[in-house]
FIKOLZA-1660 file (N, C-alpha, C; in steps of 0.1 Angstrom, whole numbers, plus 5000, padded with zeros to 4 digits):
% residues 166
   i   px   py   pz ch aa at
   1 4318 8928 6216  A  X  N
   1 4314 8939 6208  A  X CA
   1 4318 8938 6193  A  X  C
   2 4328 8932 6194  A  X  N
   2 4337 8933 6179  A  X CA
   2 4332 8916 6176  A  X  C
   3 4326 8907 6185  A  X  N
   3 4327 8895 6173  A  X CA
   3 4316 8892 6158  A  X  C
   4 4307 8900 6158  A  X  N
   4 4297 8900 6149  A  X CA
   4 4308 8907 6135  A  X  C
   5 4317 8916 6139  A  X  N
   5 4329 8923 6127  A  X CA
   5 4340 8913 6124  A  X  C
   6 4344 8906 6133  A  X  N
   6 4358 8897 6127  A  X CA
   6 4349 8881 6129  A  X  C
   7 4341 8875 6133  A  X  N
   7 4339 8865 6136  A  X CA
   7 4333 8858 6119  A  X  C
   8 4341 8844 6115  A  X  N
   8 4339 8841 6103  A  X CA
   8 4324 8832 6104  A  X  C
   9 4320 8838 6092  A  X  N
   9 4304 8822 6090  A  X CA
   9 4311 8811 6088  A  X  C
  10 4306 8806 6098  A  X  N
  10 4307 8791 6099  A  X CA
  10 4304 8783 6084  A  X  C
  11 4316 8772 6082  A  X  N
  11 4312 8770 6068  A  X CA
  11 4305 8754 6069  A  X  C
  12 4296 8750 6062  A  X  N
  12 4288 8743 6062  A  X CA
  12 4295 8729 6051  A  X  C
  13 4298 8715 6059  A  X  N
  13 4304 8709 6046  A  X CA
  13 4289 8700 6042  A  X  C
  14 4292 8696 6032  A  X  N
  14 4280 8688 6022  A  X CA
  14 4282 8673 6034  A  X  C
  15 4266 8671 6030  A  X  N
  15 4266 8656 6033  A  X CA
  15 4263 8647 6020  A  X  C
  16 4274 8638 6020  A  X  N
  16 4276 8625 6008  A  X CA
  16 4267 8618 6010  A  X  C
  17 4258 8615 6002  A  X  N
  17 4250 8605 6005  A  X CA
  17 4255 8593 5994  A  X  C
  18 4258 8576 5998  A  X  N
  18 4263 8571 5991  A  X CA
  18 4249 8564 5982  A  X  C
  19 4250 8552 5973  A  X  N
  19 4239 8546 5968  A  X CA
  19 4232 8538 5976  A  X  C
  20 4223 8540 5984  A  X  N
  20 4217 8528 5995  A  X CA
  20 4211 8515 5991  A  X  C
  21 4213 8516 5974  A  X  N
  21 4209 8505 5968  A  X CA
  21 4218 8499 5954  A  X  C
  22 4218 8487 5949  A  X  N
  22 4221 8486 5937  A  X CA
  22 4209 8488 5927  A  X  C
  23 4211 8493 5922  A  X  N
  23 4207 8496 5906  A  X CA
  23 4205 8509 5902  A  X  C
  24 4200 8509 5894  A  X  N
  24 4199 8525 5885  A  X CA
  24 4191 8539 5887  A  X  C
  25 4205 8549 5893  A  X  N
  25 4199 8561 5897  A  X CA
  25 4189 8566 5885  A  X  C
  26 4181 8576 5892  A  X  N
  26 4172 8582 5883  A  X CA
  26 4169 8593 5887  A  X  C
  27 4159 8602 5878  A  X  N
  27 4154 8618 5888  A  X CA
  27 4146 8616 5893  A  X  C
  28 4137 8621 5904  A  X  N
  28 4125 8615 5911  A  X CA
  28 4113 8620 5903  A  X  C
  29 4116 8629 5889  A  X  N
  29 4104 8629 5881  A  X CA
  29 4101 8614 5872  A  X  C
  30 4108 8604 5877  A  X  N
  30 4107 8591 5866  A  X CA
  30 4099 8586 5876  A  X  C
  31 4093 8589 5891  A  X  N
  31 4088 8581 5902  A  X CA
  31 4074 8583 5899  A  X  C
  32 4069 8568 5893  A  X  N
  32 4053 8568 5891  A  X CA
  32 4044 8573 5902  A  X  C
  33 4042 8585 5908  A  X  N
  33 4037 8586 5922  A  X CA
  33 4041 8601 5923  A  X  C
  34 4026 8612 5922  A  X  N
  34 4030 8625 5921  A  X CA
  34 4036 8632 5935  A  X  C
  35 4034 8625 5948  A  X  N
  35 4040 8625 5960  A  X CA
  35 4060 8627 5958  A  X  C
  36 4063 8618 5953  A  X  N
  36 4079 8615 5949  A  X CA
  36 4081 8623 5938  A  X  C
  37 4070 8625 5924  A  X  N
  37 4077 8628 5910  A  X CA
  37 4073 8649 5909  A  X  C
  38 4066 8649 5919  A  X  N
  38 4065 8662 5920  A  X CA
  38 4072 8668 5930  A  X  C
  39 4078 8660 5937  A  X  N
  39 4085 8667 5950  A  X CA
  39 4080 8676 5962  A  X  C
  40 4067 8670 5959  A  X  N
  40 4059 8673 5976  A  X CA
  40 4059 8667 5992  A  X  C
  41 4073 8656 5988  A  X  N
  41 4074 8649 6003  A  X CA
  41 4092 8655 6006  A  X  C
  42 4097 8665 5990  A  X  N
  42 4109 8667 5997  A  X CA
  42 4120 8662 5984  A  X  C
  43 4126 8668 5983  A  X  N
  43 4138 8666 5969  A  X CA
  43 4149 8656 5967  A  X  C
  44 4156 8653 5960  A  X  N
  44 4163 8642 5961  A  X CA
  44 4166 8633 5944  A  X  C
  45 4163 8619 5950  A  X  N
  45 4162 8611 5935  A  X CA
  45 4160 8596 5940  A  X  C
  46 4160 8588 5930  A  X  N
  46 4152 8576 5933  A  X CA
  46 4162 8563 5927  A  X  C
  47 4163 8549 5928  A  X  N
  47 4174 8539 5925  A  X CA
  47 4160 8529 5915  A  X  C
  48 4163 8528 5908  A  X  N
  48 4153 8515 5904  A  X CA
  48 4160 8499 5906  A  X  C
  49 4162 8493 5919  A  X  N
  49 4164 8484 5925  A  X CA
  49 4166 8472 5914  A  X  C
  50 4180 8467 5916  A  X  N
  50 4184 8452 5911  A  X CA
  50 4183 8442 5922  A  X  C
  51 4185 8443 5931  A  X  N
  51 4186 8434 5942  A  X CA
  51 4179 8441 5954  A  X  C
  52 4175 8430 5968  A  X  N
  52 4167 8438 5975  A  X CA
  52 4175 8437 5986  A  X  C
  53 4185 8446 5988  A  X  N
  53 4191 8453 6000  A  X CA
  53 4192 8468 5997  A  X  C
  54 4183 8476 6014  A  X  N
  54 4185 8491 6018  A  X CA
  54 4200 8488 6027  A  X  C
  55 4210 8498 6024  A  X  N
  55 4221 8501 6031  A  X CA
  55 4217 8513 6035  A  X  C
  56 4224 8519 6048  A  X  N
  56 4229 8532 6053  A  X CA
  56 4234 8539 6043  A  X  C
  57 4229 8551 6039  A  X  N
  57 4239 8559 6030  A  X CA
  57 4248 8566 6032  A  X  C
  58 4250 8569 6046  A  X  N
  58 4251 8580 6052  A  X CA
  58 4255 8576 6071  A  X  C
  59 4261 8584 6079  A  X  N
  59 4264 8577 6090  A  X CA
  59 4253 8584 6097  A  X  C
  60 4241 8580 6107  A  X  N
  60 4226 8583 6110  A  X CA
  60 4222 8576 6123  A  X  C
  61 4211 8584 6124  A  X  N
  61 4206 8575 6134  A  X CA
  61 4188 8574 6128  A  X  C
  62 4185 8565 6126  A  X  N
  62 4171 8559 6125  A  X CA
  62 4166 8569 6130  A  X  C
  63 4152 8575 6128  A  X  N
  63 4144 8582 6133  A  X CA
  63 4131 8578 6129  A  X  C
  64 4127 8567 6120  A  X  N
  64 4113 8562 6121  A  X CA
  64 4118 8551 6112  A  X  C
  65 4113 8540 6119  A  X  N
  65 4108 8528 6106  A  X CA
  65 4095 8521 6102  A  X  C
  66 4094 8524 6095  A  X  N
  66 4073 8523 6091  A  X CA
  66 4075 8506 6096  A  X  C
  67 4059 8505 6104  A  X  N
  67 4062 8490 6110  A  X CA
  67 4064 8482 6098  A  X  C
  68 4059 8482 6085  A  X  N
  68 4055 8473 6075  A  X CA
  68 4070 8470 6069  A  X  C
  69 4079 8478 6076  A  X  N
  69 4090 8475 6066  A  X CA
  69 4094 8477 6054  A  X  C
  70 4085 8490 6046  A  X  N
  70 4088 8493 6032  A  X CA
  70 4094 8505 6035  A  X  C
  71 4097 8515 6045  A  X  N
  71 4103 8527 6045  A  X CA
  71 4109 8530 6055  A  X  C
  72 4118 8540 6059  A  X  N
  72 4129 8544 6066  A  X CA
  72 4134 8559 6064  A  X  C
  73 4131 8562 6081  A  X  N
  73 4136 8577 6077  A  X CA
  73 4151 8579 6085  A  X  C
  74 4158 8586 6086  A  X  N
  74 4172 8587 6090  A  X CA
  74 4174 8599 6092  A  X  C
  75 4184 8606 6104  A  X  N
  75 4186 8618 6104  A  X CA
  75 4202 8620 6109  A  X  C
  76 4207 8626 6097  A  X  N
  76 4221 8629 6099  A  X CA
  76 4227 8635 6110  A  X  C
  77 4240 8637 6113  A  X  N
  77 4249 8642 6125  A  X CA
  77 4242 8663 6126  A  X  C
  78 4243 8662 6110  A  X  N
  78 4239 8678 6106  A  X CA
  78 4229 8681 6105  A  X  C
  79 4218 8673 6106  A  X  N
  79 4201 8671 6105  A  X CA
  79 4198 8673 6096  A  X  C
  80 4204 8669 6084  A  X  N
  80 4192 8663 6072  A  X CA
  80 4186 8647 6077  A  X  C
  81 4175 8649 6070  A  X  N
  81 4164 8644 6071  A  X CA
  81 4162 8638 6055  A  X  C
  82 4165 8622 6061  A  X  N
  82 4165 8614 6051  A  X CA
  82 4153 8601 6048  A  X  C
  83 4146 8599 6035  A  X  N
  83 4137 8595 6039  A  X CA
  83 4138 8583 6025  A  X  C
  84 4136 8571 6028  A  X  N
  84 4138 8560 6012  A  X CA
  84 4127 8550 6019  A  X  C
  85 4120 8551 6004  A  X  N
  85 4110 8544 6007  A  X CA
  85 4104 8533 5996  A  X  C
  86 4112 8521 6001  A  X  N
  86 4109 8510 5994  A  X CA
  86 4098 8508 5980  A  X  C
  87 4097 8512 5969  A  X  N
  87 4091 8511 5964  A  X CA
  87 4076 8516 5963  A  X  C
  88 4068 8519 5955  A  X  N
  88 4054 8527 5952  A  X CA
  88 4046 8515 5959  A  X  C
  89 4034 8521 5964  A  X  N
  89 4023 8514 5974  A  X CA
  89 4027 8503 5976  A  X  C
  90 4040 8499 5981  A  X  N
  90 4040 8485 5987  A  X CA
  90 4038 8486 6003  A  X  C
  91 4033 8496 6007  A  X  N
  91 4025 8497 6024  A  X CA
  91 4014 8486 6019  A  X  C
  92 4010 8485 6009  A  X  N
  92 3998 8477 6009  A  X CA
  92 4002 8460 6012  A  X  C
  93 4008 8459 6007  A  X  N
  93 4018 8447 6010  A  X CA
  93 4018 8443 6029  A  X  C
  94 4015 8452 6033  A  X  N
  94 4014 8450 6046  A  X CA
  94 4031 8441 6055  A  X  C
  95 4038 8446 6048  A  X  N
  95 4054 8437 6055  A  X CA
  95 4056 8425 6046  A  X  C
  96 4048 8423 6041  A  X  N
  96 4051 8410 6034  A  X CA
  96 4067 8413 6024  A  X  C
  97 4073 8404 6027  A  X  N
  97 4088 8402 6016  A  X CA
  97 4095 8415 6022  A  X  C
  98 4094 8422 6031  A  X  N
  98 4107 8430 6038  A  X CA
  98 4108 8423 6052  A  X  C
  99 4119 8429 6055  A  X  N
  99 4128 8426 6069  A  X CA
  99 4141 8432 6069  A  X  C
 100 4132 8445 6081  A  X  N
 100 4142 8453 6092  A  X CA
 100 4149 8450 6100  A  X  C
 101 4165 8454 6091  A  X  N
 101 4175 8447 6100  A  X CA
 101 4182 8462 6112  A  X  C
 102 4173 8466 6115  A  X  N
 102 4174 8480 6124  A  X CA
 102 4165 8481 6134  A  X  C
 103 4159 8491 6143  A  X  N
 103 4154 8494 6152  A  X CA
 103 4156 8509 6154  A  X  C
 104 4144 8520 6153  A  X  N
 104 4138 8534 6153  A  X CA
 104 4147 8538 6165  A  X  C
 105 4159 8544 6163  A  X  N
 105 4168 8550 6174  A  X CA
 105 4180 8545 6173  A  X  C
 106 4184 8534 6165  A  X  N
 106 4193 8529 6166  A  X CA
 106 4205 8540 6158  A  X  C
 107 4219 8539 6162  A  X  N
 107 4227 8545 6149  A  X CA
 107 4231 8538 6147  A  X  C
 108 4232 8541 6127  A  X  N
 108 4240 8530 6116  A  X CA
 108 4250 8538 6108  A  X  C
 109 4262 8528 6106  A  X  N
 109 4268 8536 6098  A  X CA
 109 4269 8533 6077  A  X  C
 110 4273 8542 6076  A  X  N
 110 4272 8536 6058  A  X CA
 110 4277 8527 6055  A  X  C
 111 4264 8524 6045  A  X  N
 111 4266 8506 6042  A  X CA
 111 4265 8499 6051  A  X  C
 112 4257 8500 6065  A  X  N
 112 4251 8494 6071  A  X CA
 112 4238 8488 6062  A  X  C
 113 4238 8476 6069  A  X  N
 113 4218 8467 6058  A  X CA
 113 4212 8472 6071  A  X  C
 114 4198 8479 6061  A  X  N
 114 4188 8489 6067  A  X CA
 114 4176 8478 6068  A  X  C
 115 4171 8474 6060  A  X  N
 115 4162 8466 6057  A  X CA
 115 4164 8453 6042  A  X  C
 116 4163 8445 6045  A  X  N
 116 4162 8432 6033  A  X CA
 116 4144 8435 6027  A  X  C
 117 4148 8431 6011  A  X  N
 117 4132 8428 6007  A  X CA
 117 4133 8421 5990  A  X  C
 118 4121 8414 5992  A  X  N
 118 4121 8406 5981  A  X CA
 118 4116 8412 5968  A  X  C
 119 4124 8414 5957  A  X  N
 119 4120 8421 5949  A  X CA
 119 4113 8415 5938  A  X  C
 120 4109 8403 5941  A  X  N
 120 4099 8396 5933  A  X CA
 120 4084 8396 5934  A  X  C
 121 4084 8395 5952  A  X  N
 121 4070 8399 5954  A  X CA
 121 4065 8411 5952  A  X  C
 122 4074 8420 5954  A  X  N
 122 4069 8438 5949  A  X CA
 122 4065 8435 5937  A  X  C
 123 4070 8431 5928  A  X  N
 123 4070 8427 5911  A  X CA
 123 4057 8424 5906  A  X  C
 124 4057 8409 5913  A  X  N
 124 4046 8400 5914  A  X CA
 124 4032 8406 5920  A  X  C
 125 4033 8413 5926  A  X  N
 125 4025 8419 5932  A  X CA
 125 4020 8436 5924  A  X  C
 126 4028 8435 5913  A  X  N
 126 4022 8445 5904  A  X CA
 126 4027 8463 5909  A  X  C
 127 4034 8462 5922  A  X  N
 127 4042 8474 5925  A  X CA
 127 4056 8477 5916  A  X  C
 128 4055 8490 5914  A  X  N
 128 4068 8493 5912  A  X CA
 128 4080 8490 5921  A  X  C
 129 4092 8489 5918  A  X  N
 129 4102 8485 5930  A  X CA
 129 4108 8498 5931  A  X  C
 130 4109 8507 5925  A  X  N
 130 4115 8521 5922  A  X CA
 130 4116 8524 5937  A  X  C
 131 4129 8530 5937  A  X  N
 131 4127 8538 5951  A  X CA
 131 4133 8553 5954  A  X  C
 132 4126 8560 5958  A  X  N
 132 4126 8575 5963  A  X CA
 132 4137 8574 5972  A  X  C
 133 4147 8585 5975  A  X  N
 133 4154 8585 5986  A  X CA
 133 4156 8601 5986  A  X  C
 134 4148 8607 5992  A  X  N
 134 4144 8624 5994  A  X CA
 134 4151 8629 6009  A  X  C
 135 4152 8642 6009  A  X  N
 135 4153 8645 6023  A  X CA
 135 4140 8653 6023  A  X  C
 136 4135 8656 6032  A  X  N
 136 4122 8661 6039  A  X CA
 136 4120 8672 6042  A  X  C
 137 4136 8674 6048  A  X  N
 137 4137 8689 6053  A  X CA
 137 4142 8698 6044  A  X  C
 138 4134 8701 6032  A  X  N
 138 4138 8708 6021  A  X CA
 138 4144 8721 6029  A  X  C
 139 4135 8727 6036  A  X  N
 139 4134 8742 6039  A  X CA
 139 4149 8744 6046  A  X  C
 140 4156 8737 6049  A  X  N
 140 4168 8737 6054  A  X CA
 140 4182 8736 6046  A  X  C
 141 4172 8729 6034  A  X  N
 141 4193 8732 6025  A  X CA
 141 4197 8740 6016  A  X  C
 142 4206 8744 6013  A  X  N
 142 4210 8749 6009  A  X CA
 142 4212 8751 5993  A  X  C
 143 4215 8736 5991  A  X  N
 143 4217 8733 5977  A  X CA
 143 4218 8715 5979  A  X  C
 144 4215 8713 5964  A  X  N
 144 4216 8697 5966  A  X CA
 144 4218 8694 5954  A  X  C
 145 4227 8682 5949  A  X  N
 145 4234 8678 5933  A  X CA
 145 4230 8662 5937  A  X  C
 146 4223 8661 5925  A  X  N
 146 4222 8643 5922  A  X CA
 146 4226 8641 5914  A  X  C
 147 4238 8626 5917  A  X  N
 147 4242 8624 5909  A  X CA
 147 4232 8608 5900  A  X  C
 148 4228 8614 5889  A  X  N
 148 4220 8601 5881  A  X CA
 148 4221 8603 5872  A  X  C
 149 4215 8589 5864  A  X  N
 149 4218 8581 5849  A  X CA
 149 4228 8571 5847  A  X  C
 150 4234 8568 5860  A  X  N
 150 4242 8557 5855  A  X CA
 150 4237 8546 5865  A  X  C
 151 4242 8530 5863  A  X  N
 151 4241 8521 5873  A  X CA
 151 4253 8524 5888  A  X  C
 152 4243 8520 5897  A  X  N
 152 4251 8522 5912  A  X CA
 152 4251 8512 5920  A  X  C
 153 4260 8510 5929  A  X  N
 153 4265 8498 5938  A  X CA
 153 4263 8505 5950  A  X  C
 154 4250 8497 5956  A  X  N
 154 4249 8503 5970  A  X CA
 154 4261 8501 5979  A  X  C
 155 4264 8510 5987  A  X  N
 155 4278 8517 5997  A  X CA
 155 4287 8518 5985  A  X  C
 156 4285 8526 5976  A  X  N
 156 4298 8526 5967  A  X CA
 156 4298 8540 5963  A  X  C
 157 4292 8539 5950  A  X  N
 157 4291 8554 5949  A  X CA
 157 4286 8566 5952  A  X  C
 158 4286 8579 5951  A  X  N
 158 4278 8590 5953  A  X CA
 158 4268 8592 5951  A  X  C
 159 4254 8597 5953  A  X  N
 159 4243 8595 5946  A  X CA
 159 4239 8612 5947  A  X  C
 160 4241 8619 5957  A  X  N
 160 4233 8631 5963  A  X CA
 160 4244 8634 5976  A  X  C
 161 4243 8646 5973  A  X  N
 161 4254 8657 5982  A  X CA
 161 4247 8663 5987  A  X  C
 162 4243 8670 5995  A  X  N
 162 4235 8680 5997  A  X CA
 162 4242 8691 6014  A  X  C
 163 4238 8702 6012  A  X  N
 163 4246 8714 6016  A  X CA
 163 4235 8717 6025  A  X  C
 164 4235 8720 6037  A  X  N
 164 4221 8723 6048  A  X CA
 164 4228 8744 6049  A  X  C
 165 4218 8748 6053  A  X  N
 165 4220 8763 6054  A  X CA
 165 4220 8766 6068  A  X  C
 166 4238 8777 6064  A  X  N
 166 4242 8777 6080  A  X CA
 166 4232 8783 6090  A  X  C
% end
């Protein structure tokens, strides 16, 4: 009777998301591609890749890996819904120059290698390498802080915090 009067809200802690990549955070309005730069697949920010390793950002379990190996979605212990996706239309690429070092179900922990990819043939191939790293389940959080504008060391620093609603 009385627990709805003394019972406390549950407090909700942030999930850290670290840099899943090396190179330079950005806002996802810098992402050539109104899908990512307008925030219709879901909020977040984007790394513009020096090297081609995806790490875990976060401790997850896989919940989709596009067969072609350009993208990866993850879903936290708290259920955000995390989604990085190798660079602008490199689906067209058809897998060429990536390789999935995971499997759709598996759990990884941070700084776990998610996927390898060649960031020459993205290049070469006239794709941006830029990458989005959004969560999906907007409707669920609470609040979210990215941290960008500087260079980042994938599994190192902070990139995006984000607070899901109790």
């Amino acid at each position: 009777m009385f627990s709805k009067l003394f019972s406390r809200k549950k407090e909700v802690q942030p999930t850290q998301l670290l840099a899943p990549l090396t190179g330079k955070a950005v806002h996802l309005e810098e992402v050539p591609d109104p899908v990512f730069s307008q925030k219709i697949a879901g909020d977040g920010l984007a790394i513009d890749p020096t090297e081609g390793v995806l790490v875990a950002p976060v401790d997850a379990k896989v919940v989709h890996l596009f067969n072609t190996g350009h993208a990866i979605g993850l879903q936290t212990a708290n259920g955000a819904e995390i989604l990085m996706h190798i660079g602008i239309d490199t689906v067209n690429l058809n897998g060429e120059g990536f390789s999935a070092k995971v499997t759709t179900g598996q759990d990884v922990k941070a700084g776990q290698t998610l996927i390898e990819f060649d960031l020459d043939i993205i290049k070469n191939a006239g794709y941006p390498a830029i990458t989005p790293i959004i969560i999906t389940n907007s409707d669920a959080v609470e609040s979210m802080k990215q941290f960008v504008g500087a260079s980042v060391t994938r599994g190192q620093e902070k990139v995006l915090e984000v607070t899901l609603k109790a």
